[in-house]
N, C-alpha and C positions, 0 to 999 in steps of 0.2 A: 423524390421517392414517394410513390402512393402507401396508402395503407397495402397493399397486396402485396408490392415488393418488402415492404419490410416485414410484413410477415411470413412470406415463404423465403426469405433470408438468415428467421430461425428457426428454419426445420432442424439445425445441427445441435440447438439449445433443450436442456428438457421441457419436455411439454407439458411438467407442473411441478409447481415447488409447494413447499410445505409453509404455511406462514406462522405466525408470533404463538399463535393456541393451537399447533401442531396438526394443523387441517391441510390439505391439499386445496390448490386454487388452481386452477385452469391457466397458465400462461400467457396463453395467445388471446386469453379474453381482457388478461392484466393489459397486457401488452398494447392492446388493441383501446380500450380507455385512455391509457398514455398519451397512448402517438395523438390520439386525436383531440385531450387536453392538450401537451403541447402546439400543435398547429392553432390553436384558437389565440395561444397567445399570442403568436408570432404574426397571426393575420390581427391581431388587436394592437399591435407593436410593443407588448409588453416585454418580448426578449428578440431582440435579429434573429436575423434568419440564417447568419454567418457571423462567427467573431472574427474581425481583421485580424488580431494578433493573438493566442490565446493565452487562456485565463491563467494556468499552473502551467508548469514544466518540472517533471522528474528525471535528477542526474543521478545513474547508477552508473556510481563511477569506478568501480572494478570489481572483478570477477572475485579477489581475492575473499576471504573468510578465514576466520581463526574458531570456526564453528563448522559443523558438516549436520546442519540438521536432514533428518529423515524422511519429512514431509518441503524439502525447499524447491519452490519453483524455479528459480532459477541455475539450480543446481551448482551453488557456489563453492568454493575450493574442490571442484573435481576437472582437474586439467585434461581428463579424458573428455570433456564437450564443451569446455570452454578455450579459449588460447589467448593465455594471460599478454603474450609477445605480438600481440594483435591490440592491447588495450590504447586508448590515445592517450598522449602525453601532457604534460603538464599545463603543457604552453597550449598544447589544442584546448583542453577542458578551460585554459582562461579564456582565450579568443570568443570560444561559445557561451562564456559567461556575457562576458563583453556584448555579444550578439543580443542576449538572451534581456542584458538592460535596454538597450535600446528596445525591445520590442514591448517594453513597458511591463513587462508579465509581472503577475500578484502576486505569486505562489510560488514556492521552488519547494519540492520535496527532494532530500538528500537520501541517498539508499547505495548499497551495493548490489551481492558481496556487504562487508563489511566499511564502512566508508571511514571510521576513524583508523584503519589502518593506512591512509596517506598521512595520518600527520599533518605537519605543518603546511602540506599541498594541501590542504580540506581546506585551512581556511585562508591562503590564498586567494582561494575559487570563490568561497562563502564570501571573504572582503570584498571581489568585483562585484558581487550578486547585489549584495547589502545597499549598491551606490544606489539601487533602484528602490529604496525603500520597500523592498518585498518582502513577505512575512515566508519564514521557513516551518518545514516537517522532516526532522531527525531522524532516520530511523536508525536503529543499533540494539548489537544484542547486548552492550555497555560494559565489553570484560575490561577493553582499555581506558576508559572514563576514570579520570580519577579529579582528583580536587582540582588540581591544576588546568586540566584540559575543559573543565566544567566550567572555571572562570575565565576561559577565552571564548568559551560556547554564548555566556551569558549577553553577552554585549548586543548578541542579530535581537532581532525580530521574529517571534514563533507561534506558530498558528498550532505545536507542539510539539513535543520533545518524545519519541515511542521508544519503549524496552520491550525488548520480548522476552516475556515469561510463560514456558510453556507446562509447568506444574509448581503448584502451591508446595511441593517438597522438595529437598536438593532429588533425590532419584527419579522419581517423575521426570522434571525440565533438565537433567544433565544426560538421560538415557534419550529423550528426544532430539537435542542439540549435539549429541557428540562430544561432550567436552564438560568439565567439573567447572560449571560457571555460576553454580544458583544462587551461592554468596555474593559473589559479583554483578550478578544483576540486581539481585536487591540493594546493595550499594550503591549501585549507579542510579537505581532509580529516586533514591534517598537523597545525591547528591544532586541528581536534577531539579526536585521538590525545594531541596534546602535553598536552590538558587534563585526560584520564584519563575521557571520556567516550567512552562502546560505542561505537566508529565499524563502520557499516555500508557495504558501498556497491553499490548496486542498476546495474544493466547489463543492457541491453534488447540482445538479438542480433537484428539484421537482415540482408538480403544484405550491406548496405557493410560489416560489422565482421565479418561470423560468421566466417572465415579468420584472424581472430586472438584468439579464446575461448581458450584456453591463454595467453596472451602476458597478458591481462587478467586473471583470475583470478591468475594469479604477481604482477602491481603490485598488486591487490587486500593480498594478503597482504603485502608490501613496504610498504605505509601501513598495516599493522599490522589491519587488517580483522579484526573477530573474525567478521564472516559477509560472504558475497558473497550478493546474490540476483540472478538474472541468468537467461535462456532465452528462448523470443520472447516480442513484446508481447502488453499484451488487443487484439482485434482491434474495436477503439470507437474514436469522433472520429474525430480526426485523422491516426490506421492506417485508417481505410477509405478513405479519400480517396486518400491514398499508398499504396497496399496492392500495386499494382506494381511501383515500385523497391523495397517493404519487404518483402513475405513471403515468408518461407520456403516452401521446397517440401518435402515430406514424406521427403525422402532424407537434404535439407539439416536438417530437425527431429531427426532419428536422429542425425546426427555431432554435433549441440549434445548429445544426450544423452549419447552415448560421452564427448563431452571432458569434462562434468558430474563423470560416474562417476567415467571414471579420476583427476581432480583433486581428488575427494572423496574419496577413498581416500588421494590423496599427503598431502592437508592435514589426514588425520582428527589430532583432537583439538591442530592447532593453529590452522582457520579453516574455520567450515560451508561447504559450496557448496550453496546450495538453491537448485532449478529453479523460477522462476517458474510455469513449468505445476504443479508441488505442489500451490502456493497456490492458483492457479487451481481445479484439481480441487476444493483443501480449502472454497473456496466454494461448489461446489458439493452436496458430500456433508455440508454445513451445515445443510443440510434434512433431512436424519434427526436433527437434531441440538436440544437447546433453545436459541434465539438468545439470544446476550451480547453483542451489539453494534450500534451504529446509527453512520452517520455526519450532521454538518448541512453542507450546504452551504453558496457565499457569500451566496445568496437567503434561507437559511434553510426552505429543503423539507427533508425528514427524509428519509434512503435508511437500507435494509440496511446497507450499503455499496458501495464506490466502483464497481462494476460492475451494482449493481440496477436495472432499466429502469425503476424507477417509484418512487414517493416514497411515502411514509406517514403522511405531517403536513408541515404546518409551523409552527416558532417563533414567528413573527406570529401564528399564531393560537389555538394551544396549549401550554401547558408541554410540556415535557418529558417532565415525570413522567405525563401525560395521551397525549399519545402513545405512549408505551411501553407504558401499560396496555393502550388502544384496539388496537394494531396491534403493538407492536416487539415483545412477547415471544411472541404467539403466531402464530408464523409457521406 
């Protein structure tokens, strides 16, 4: 892929975003700097040009949820566009464990839906993983976390442990999530902290909370948060449907940045604050890049990842390691 193709590949992307001091930047000029840093390295042999196996693998391992938030891309517990009787079974999710060691991978991120609602099938899957010496990323909204289930968590390997807290009050984060959980997540997040495992915790700003992004980032750090990730949502599922009491307006986008900044400054080297638009971005300028990661869904379709409009395989009908040749590394 030349510079040309890949940048008329995001025409469909916007054509500028706002960075850290609330300024607009040109995209395609960002964009355009990237691609052609990365290729120096690649022709300097600092990174391949292809990863033979890749770097992470993300298992969202069911549709289910005991949450129905408002802004969720995936649109979890609505069996109107998902179909739970389609999810794969126990024994598939270990096989592609199984798979998943052998192909040496570093990273496993856990995610749904809700993933501690398999129970005793979570760690299971998590034990074959484990043989691989791979570090994990939890994700949960941690209503079913409790002491017990924290010290079966405690034993992997974690690159970190995320709670999602979506307001510094109970009514804030329980009018976002659907559900009276805000005690419960600060529990869970308490209980993870107490176990000496990376607590993370991710915060989606929309209209109902954005007026308290300072208030949220300070309890962030008060449960001991070694990162907050937090800014507005992806704008997928279940954000477009609600996309008028949730989105921001581009004035209201600029003051989440200021408050970003100035809190990442007060917190430097004792708790990250990364903007979810980073991340965002960093998917995007992923295509100048060589792909090191795929995620499977609960069907078992293969994605890029958790925002890719399209799929690349699926588990039912190919390994893993056959997918990734076919499609996953060479994007």
């Amino acid at each position: 892929m030349n510079i040309e193709e890949y940048l008329d590949g995001l025409e469909t992307y916007h054509e500028t975003f706002v960075d850290m001091e609330g300024e607009k930047i040109d995209a395609k000029e960002y964009l355009k700097r990237h691609y052609n840093n990365m290729q120096n390295k690649i022709h300097r042999n600092l990174i391949p040009s292809v990863y033979q196996n890749p770097l992470g693998i993300q298992f969202e391992l069911t549709y289910k949820c005991n949450q129905k938030c408002i802004q969720c891309y995936n649109q979890s517990n609505d069996l109107e566009h998902n179909d739970v009787s389609q999810e794969l079974s126990l024994n598939e999710w270990k096989n592609i464990a199984r798979q998943v060691v052998n192909m040496h991978v570093f990273q496993c991120v856990i995610s749904g839906g809700e993933p501690t609602l398999l129970g005793d099938k979570l760690f299971e899957i998590m034990d074959i993983l484990a043989e691989s010496d791979v570090r994990f990323i939890v994700i949960s909204n941690g209503m079913l976390l409790n002491e017990e289930m924290v010290r079966r968590f405690k034993k992997y390997k974690y690159s970190w442990f995320q709670i999602s807290i979506d307001g510094s009050r109970d009514y804030l984060h329980d009018y976002i999530r659907g559900a009276k959980s805000f005690e419960k997540a600060l529990e869970a997040a308490n209980l993870i902290k107490e176990a000496g495992i990376p607590l993370v915790i991710a915060h989606s700003v929309m209209k109902s909370n954005k007026d308290y992004l300072e208030e949220m980032i300070d309890m962030a750090f008060l449960l001991g948060a070694e990162k907050i990730i937090t800014g507005p949502f992806s704008f997928m599922g279940r954000a477009v449907k609600n996309s008028e009491k949730i989105s921001l307006t581009e004035e209201e986008c600029r003051k989440v940045y200021k408050v970003c900044e100035k809190k990442a400054r007060e917190y430097s080297g004792k708790m990250a604050v990364v903007l979810s638009t980073e991340e965002a971005m960093g998917l995007r300028i992923r295509l100048a890049e060589p792909n090191g990661v795929m995620l499977i869904r609960p069907n078992g379709d293969v994605k890029f990842d958790c925002v890719s409009p399209f799929k690349i395989g699926n588990v039912k009908n190919n390994k893993l390691k056959e997918i990734w040749n076919l499609k996953g590394k060479h994007v």
